[in-house]
N, C-alpha and C positions, 0 to 999 in steps of 0.2 A: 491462440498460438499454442504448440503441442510442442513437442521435442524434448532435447536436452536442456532445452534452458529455461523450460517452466512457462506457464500463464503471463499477463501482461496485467500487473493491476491499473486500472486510471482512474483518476480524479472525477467525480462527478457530483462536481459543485452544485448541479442544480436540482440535483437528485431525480434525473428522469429517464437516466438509461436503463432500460430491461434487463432482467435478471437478478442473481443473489447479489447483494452487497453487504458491508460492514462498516460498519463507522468507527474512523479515528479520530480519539482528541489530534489537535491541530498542533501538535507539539513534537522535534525530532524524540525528546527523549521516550514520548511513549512509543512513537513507531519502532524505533531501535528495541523497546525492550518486547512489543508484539514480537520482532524478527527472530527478537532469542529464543523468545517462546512459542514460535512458531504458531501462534496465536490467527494470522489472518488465513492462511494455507484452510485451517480447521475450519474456520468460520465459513468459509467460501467454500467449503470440499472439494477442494482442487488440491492437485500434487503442487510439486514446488511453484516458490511463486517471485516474481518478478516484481519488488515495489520502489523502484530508479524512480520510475512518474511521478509519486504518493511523495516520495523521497526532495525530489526535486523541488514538487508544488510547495514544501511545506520552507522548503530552503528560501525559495522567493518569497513569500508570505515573511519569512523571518529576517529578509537581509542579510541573512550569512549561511554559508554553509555549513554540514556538520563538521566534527573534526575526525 
């Protein structure tokens, strides 16, 4: 996906989808602090990036959402 509103990250639990990827601890606070640091955009060399999915996935795993 291209545009104004960035790439789409997803989840790939089984690890078999083609192309670059990056790994997160499974934890909101690390994703949160990748966002500030803009840490996965780099890793992936993509312009902005979209991680609602990464975000989500992590929310269900954890039974709550971020605050």
């Amino acid at each position: 996906m291209g545009g104004d509103e960035g790439d789409l990250a997803v989840v790939d639990a089984r690890r078999s989808l083609p192309g670059r990827g990056a790994w997160v601890h499974p934890d909101l606070q690390c994703l949160e602090l990748a966002e500030r640091r803009r840490a996965l955009p780099r890793a992936l060399h993509s312009g902005p990036l979209d991680t609602s999915p990464v975000r989500r996935h992590l929310e269900d795993r954890s039974g709550r959402p971020s605050a």
